[in-house]
N, CA, C and O atoms as a Tinker XYZ file with bonds, in Angstrom:
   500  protein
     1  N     -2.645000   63.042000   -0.892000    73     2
     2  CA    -1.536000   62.585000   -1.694000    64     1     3
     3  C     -1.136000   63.652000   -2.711000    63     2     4     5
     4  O      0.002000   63.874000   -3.125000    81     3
     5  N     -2.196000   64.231000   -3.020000    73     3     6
     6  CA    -2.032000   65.498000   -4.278000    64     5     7
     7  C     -0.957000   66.441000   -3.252000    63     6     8     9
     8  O      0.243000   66.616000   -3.458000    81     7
     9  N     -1.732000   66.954000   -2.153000    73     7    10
    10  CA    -0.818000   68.028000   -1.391000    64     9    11
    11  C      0.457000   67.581000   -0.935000    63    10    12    13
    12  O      1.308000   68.377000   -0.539000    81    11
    13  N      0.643000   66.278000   -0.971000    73    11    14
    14  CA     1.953000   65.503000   -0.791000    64    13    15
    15  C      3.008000   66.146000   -2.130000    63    14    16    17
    16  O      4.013000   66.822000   -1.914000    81    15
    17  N      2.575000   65.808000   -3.320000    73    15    18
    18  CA     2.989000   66.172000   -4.114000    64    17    19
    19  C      3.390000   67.507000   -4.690000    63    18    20    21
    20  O      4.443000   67.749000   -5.280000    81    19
    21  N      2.120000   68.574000   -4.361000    73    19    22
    22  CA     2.199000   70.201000   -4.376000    64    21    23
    23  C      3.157000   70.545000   -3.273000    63    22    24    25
    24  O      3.570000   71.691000   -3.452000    81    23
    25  N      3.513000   70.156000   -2.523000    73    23    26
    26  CA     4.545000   70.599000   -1.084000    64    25    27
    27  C      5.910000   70.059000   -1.822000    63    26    28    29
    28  O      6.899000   70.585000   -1.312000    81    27
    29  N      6.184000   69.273000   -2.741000    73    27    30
    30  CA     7.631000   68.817000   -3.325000    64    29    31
    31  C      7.551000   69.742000   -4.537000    63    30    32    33
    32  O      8.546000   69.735000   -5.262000    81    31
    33  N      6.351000   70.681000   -4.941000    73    31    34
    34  CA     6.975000   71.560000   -6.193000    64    33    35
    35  C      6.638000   70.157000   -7.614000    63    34    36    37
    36  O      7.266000   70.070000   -8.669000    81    35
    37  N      5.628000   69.350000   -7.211000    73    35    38
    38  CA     5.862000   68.607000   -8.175000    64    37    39
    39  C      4.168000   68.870000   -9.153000    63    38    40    41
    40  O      3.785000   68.944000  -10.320000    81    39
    41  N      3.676000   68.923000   -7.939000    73    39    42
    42  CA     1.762000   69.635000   -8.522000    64    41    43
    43  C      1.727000   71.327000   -8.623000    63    42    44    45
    44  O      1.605000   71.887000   -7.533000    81    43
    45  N      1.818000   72.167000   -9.772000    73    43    46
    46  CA     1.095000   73.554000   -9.371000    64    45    47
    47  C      0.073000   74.341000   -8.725000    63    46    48    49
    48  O     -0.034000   75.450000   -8.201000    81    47
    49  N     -0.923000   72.914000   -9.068000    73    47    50
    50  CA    -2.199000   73.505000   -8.937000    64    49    51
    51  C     -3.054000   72.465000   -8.443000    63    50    52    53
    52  O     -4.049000   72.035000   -9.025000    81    51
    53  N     -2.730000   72.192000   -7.642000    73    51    54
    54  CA    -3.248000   71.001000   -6.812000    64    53    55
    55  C     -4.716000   70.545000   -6.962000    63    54    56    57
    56  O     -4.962000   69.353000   -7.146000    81    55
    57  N     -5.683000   71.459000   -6.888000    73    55    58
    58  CA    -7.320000   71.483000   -7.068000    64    57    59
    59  C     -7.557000   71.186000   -8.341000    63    58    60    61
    60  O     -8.428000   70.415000   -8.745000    81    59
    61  N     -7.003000   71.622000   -8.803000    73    59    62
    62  CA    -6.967000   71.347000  -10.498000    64    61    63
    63  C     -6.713000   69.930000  -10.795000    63    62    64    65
    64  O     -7.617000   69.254000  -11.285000    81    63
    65  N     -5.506000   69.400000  -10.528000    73    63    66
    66  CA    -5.272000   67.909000  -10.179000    64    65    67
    67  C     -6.325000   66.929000   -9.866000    63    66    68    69
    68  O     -6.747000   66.019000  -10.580000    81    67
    69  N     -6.857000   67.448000   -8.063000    73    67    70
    70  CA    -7.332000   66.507000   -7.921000    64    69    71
    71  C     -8.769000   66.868000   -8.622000    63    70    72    73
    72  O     -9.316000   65.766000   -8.671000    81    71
    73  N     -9.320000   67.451000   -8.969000    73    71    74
    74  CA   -10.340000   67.857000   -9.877000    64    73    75
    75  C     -9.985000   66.767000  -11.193000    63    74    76    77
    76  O    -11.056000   66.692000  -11.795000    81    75
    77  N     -9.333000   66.205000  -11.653000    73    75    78
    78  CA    -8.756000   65.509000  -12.736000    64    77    79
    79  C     -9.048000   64.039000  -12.247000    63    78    80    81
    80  O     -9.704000   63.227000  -12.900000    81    79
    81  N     -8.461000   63.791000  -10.978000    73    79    82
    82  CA    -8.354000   62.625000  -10.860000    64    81    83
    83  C    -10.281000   62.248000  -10.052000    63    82    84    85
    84  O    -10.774000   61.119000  -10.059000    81    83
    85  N    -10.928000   63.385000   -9.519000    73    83    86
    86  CA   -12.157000   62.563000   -9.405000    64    85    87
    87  C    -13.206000   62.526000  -10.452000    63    86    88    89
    88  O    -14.193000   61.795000  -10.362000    81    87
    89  N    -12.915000   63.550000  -11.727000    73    87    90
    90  CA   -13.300000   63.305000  -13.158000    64    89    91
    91  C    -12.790000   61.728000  -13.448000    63    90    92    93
    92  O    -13.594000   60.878000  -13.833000    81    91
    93  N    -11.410000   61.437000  -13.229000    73    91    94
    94  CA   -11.487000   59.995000  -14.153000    64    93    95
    95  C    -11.948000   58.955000  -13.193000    63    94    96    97
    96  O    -11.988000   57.783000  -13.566000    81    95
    97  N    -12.317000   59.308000  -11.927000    73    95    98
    98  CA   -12.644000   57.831000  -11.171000    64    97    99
    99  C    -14.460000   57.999000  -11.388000    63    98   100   101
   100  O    -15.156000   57.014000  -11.145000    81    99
   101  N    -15.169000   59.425000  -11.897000    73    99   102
   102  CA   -16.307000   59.403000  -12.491000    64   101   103
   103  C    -16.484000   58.085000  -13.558000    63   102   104   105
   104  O    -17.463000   57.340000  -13.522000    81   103
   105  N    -15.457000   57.953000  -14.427000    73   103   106
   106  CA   -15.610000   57.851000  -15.701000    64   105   107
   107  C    -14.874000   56.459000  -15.647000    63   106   108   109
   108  O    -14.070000   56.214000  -16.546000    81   107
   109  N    -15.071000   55.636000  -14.767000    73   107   110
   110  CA   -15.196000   54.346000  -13.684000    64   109   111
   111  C    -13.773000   54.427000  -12.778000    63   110   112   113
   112  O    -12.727000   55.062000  -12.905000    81   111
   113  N    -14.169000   53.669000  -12.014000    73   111   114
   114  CA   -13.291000   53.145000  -10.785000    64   113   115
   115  C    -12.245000   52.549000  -10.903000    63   114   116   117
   116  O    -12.185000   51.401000  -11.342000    81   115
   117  N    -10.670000   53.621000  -10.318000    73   115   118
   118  CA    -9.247000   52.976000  -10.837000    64   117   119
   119  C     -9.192000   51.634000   -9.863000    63   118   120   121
   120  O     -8.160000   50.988000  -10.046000    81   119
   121  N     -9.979000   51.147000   -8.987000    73   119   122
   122  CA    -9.950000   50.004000   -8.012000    64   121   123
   123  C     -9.618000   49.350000   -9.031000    63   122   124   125
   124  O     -9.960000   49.748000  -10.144000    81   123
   125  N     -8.607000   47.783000   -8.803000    73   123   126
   126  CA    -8.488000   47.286000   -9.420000    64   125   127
   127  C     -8.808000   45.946000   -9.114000    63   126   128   129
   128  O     -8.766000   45.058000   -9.965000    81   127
   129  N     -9.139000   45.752000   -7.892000    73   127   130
   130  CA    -9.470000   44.617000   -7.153000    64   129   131
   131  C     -8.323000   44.813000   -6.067000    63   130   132   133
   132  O     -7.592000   45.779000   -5.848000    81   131
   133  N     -8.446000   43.185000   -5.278000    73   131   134
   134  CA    -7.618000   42.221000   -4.170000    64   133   135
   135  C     -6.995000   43.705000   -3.722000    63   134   136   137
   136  O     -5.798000   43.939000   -3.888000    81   135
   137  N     -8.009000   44.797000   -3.077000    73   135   138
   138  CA    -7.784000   45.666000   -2.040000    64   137   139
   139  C     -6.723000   47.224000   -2.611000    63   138   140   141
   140  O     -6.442000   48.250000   -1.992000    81   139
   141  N     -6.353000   46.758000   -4.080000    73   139   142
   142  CA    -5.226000   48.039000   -4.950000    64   141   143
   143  C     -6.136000   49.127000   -5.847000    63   142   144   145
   144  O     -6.768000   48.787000   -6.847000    81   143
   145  N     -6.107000   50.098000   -5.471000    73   143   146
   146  CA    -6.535000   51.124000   -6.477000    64   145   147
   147  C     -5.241000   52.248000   -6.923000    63   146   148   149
   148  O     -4.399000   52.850000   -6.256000    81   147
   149  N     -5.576000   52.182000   -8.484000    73   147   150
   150  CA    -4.262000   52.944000   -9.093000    64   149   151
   151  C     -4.384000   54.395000   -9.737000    63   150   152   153
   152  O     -3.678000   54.626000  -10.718000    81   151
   153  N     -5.579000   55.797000   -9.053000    73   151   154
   154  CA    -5.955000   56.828000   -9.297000    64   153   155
   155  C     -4.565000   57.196000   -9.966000    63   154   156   157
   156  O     -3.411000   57.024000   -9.573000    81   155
   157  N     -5.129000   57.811000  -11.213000    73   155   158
   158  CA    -4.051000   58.533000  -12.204000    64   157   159
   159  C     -4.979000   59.622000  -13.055000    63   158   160   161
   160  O     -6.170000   59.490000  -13.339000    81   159
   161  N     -4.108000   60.726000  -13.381000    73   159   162
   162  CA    -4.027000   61.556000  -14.344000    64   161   163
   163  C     -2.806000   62.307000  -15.201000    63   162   164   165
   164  O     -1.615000   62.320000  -14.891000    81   163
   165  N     -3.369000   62.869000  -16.251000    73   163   166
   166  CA    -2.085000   63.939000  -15.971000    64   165   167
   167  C     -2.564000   64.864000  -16.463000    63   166   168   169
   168  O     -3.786000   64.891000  -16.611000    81   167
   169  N     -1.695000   66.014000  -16.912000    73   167   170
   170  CA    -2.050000   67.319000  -16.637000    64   169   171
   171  C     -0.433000   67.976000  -16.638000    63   170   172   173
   172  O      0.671000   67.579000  -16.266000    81   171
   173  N     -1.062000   69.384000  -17.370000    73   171   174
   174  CA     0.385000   70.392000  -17.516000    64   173   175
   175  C      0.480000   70.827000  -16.166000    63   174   176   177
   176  O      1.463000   71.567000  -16.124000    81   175
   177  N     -0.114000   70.732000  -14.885000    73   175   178
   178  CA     0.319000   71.087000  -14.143000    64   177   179
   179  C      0.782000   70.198000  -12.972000    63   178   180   181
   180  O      0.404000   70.150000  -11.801000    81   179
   181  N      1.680000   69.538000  -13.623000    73   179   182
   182  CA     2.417000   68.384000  -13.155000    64   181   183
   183  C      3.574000   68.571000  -13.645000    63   182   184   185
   184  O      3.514000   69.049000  -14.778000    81   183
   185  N      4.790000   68.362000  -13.195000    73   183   186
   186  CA     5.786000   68.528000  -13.842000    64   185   187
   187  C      6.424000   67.399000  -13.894000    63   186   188   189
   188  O      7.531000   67.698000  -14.341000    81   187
   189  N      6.396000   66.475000  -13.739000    73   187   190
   190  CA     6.795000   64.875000  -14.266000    64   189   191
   191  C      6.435000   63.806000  -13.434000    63   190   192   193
   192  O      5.980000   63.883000  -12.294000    81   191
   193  N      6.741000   62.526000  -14.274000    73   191   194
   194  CA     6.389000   61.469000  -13.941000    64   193   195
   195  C      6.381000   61.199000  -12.212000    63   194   196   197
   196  O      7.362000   61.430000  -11.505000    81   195
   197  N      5.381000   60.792000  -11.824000    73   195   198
   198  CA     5.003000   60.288000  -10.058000    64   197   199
   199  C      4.290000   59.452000   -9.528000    63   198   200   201
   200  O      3.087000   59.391000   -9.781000    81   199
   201  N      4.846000   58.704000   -8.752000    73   199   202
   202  CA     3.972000   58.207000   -7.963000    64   201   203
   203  C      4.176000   58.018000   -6.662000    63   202   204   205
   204  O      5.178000   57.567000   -6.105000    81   203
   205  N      2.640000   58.584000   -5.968000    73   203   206
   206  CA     2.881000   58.290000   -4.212000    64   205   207
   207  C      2.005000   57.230000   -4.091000    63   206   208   209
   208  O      1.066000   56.919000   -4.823000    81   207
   209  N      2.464000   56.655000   -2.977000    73   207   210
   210  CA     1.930000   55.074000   -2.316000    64   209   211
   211  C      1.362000   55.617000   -1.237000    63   210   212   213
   212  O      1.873000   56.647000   -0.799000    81   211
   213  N      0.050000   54.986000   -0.492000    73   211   214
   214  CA    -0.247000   55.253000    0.633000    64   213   215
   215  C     -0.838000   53.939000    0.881000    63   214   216   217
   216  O     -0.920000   53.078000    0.006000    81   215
   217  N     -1.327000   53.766000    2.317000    73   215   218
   218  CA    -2.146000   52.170000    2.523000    64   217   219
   219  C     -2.904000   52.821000    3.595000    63   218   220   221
   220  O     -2.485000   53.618000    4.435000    81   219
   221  N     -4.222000   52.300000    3.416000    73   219   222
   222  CA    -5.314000   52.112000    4.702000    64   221   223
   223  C     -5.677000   51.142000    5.577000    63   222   224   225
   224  O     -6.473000   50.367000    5.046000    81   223
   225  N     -5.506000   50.958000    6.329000    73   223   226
   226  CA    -5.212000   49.732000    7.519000    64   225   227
   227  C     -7.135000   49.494000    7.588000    63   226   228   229
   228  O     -7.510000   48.365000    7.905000    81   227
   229  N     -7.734000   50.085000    7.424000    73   227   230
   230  CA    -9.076000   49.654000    7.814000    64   229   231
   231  C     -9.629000   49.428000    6.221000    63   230   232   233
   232  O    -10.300000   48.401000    6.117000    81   231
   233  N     -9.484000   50.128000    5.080000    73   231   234
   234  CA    -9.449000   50.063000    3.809000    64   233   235
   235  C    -10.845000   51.469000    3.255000    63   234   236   237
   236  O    -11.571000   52.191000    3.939000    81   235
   237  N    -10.718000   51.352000    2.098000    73   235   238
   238  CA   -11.539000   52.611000    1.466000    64   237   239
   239  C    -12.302000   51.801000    1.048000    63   238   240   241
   240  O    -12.044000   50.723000    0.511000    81   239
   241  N    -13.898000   52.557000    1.405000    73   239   242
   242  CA   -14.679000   51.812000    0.032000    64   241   243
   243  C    -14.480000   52.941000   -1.837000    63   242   244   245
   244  O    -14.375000   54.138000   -2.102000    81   243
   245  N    -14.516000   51.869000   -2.511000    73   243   246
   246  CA   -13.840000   52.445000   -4.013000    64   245   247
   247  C    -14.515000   51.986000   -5.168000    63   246   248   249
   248  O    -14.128000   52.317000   -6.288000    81   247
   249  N    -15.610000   51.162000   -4.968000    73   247   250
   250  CA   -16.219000   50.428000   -6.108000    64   249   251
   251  C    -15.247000   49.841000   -7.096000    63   250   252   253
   252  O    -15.108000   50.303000   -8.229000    81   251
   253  N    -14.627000   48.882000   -6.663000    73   251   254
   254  CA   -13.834000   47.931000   -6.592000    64   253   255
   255  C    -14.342000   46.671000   -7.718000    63   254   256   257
   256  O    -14.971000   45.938000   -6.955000    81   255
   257  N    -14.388000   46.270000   -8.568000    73   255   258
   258  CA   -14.665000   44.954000   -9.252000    64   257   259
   259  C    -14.909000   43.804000   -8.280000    63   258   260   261
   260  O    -16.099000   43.491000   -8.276000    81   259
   261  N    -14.195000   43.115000   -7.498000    73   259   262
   262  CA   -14.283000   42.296000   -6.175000    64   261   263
   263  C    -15.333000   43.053000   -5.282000    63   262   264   265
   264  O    -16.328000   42.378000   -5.020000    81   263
   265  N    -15.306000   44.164000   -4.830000    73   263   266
   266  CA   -16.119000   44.686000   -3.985000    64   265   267
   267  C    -15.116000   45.044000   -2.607000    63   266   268   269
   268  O    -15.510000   45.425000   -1.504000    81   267
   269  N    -14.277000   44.895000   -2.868000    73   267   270
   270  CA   -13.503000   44.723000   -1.717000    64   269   271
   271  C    -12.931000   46.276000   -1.399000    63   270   272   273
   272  O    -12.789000   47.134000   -2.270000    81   271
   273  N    -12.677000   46.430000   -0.177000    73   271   274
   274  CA   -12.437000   48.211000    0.170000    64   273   275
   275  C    -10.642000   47.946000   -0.447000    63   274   276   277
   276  O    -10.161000   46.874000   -0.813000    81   275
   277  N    -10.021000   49.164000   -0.396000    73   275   278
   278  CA    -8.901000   49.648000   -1.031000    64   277   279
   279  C     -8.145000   49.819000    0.042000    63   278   280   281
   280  O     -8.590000   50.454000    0.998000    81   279
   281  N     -7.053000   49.354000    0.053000    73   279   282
   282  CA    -6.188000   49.302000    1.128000    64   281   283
   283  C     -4.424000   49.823000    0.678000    63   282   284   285
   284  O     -3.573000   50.370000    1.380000    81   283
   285  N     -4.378000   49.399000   -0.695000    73   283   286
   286  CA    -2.831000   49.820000   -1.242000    64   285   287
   287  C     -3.239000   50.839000   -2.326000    63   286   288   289
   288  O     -3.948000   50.517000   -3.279000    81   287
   289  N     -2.684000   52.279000   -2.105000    73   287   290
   290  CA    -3.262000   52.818000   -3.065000    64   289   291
   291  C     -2.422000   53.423000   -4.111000    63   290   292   293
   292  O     -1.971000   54.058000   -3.158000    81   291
   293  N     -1.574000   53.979000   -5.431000    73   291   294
   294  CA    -1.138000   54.220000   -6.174000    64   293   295
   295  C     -1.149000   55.259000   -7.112000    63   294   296   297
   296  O     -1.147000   55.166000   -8.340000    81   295
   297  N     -1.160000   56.130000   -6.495000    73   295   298
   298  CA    -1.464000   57.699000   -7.155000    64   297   299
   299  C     -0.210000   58.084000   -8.230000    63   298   300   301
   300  O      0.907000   58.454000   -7.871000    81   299
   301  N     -0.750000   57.875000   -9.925000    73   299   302
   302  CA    -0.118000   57.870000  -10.436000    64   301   303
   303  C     -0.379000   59.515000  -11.344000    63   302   304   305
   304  O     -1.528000   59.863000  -11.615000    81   303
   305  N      0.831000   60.390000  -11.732000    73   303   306
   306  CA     0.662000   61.754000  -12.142000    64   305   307
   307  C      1.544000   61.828000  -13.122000    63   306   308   309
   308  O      2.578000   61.184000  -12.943000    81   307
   309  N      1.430000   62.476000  -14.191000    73   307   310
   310  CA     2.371000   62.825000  -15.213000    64   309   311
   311  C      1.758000   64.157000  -16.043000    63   310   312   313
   312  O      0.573000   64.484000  -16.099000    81   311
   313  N      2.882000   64.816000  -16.657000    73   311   314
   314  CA     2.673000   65.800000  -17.165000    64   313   315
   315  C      1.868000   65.701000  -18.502000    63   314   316   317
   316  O      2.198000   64.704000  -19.144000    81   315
   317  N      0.931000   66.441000  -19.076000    73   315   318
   318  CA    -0.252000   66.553000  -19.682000    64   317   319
   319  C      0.311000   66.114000  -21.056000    63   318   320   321
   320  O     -0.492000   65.635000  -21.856000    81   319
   321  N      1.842000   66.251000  -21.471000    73   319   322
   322  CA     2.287000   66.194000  -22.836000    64   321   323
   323  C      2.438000   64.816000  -23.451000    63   322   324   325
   324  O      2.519000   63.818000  -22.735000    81   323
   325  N      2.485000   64.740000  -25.120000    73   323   326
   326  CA     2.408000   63.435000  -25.291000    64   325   327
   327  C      3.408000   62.679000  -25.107000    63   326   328   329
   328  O      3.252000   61.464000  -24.979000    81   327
   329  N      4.716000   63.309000  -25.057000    73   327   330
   330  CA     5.941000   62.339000  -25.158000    64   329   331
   331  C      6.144000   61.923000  -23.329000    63   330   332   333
   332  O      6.931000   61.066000  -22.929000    81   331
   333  N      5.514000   62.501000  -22.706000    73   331   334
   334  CA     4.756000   61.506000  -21.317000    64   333   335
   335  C      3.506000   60.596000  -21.031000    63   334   336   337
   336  O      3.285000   60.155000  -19.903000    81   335
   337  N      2.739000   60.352000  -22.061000    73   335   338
   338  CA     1.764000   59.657000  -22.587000    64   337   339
   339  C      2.232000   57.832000  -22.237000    63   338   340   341
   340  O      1.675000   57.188000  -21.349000    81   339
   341  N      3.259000   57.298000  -23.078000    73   339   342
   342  CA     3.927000   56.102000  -22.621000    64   341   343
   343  C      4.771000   55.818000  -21.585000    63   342   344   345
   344  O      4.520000   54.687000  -21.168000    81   343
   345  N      5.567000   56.287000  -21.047000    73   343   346
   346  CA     6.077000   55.903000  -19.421000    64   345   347
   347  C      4.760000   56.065000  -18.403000    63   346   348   349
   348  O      4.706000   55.466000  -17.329000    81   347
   349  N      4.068000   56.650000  -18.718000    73   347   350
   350  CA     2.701000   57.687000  -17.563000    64   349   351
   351  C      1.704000   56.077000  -17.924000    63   350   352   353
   352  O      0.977000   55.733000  -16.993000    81   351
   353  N      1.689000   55.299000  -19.017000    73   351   354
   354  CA     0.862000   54.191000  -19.197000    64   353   355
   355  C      1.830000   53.038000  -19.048000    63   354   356   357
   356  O      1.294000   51.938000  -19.182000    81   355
   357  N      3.374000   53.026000  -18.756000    73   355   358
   358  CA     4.137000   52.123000  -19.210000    64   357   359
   359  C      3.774000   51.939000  -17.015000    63   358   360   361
   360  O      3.315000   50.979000  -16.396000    81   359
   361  N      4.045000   52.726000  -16.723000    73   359   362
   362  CA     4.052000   52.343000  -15.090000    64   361   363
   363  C      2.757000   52.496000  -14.472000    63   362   364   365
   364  O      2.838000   52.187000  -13.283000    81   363
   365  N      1.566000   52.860000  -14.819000    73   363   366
   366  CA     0.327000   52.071000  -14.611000    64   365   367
   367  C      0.288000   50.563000  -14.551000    63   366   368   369
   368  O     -0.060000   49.878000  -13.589000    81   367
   369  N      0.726000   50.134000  -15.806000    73   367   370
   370  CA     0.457000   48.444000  -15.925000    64   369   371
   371  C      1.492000   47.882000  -15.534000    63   370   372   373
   372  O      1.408000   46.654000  -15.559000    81   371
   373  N      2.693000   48.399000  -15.087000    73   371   374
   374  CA     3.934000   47.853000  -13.933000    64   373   375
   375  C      2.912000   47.660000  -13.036000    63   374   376   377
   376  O      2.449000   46.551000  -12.770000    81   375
   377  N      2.405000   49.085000  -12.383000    73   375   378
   378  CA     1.954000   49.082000  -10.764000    64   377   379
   379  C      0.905000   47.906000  -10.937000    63   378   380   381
   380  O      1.189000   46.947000  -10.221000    81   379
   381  N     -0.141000   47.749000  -11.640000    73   379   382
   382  CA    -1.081000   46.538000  -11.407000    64   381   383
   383  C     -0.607000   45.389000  -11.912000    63   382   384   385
   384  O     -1.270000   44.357000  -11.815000    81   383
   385  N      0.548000   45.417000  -12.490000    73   383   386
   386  CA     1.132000   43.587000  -12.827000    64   385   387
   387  C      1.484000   43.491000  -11.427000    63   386   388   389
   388  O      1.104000   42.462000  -10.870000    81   387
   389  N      2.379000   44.663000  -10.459000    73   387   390
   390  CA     2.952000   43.665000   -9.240000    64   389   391
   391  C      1.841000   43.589000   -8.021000    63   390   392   393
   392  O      1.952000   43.003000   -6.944000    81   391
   393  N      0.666000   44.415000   -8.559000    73   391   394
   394  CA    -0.316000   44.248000   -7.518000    64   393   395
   395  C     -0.953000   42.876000   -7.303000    63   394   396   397
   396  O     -1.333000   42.591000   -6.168000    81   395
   397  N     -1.091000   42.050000   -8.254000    73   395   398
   398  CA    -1.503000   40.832000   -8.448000    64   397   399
   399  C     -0.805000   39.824000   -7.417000    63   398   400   401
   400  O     -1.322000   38.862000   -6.848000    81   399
   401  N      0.293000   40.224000   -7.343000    73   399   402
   402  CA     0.764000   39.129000   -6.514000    64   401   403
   403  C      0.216000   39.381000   -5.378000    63   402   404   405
   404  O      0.232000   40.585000   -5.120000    81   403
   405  N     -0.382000   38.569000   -4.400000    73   403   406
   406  CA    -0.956000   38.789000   -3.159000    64   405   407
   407  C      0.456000   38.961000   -1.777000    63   406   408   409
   408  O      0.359000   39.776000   -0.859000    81   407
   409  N      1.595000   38.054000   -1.942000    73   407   410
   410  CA     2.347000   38.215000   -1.409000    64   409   411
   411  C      3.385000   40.006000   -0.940000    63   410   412   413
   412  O      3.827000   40.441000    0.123000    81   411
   413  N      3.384000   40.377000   -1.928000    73   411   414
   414  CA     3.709000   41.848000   -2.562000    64   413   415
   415  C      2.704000   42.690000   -1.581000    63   414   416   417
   416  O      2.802000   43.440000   -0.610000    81   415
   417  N      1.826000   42.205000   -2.288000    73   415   418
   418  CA    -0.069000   43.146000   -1.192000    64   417   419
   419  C      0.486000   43.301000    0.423000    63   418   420   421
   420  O      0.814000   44.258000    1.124000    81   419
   421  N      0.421000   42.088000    0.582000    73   419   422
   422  CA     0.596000   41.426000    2.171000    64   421   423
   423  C      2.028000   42.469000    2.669000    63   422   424   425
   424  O      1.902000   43.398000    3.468000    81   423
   425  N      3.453000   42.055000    1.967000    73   423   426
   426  CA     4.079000   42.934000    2.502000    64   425   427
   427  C      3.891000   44.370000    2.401000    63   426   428   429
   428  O      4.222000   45.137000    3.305000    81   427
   429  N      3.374000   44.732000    1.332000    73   427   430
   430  CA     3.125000   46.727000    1.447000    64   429   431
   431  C      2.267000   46.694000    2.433000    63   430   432   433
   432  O      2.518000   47.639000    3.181000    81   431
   433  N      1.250000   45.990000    2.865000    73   431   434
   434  CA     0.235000   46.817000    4.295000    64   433   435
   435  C      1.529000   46.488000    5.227000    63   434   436   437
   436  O      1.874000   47.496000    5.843000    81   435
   437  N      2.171000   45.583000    5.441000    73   435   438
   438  CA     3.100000   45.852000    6.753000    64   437   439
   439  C      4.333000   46.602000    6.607000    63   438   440   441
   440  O      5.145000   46.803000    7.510000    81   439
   441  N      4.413000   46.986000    5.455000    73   439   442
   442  CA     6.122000   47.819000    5.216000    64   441   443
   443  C      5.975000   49.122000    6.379000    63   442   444   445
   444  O      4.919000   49.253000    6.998000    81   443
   445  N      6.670000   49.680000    6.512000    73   443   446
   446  CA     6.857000   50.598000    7.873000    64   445   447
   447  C      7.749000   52.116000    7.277000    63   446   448   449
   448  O      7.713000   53.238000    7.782000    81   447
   449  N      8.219000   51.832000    6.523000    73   447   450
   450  CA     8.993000   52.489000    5.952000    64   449   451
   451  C      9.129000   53.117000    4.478000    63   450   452   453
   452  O      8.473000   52.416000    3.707000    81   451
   453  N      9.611000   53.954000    3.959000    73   451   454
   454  CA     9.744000   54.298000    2.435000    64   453   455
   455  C     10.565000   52.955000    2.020000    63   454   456   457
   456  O     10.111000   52.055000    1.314000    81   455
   457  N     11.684000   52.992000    2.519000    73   455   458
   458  CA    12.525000   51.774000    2.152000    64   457   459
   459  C     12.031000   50.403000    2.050000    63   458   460   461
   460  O     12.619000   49.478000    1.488000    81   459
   461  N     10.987000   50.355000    2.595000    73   459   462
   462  CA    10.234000   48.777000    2.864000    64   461   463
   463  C      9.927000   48.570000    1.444000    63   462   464   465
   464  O     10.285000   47.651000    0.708000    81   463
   465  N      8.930000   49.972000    1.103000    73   463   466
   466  CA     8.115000   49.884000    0.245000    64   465   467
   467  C      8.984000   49.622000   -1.224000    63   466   468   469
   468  O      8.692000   48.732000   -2.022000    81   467
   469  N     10.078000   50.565000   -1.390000    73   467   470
   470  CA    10.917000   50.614000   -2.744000    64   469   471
   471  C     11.871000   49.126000   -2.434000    63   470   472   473
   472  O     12.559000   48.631000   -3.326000    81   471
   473  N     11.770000   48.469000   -0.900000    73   471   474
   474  CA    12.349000   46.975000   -1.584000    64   473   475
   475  C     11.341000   46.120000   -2.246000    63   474   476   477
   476  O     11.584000   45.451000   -3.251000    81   475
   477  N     10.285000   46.165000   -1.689000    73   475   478
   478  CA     9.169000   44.819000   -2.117000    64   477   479
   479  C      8.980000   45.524000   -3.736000    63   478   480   481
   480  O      9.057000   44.858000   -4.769000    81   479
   481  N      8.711000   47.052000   -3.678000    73   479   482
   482  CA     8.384000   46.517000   -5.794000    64   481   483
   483  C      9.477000   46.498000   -6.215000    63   482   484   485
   484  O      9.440000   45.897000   -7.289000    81   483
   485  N     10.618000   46.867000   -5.951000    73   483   486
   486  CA    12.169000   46.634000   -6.545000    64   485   487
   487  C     11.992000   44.989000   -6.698000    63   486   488   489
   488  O     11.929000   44.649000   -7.879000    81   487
   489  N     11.903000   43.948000   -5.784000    73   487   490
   490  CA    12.003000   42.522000   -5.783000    64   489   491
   491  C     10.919000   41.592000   -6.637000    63   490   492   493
   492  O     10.896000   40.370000   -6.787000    81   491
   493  N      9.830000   42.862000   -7.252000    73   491   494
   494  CA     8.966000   42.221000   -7.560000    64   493   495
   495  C      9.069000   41.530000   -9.125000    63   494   496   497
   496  O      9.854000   42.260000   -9.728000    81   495
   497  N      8.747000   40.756000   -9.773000    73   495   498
   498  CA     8.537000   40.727000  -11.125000    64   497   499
   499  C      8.646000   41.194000  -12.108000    63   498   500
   500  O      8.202000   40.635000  -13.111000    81   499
């Protein structure tokens, strides 16, 4: 997902990144339960606010609160500065308010598409 991001010019330094993001899943587990994990950092070598979606059809194990493997995942990135500090935390707790809904869950493992995906959280709550 990082190299997803370094291929759009949006990560510099990709290793560096994900070096960031398995420091904060050290420093506990972005799992959030009911199968959603929301890995985030940021870092100056990011150049703004992001997030990529991916899903695992068989699921990740993630040390999960439930215990449950990770199936919708939410890779959230923002640039290291403070006046990105609140949108970079304002859409963390978007992404896990609409994760809650199980219905939402259910349609992102079957969405097929980018478009699937930006209708169900567009419709969400």
């Amino acid at each position: 997902m990082v190299e997803q991001l370094a291929a759009g010019g949006v990560v510099r330094d990709p290793a560096m990144v994900l070096s960031l993001l398995l420091d904060r899943e050290r420093l506990g587990s972005t799992a959030i339960g009911k199968g959603v994990a929301i890995p985030h950092a940021r870092s100056l070598a990011v150049s703004g606010l992001r997030m990529v979606f991916a899903t695992s059809r068989r699921g990740i194990p993630w040390e999960a609160p439930d215990g449950e493997p990770v199936r919708l995942i939410f890779l959230v990135l923002a640039p290291g500065i403070e006046r990105a500090r609140k949108p970079y935390l304002d859409l963390i707790a978007w992404v896990a308010g609409r994760e809650r809904l199980a219905r939402d869950r259910k349609r992102l493992l079957e969405a097929r598409s980018f478009e699937e995906v930006v209708t169900v959280l567009e419709e969400s709550p």
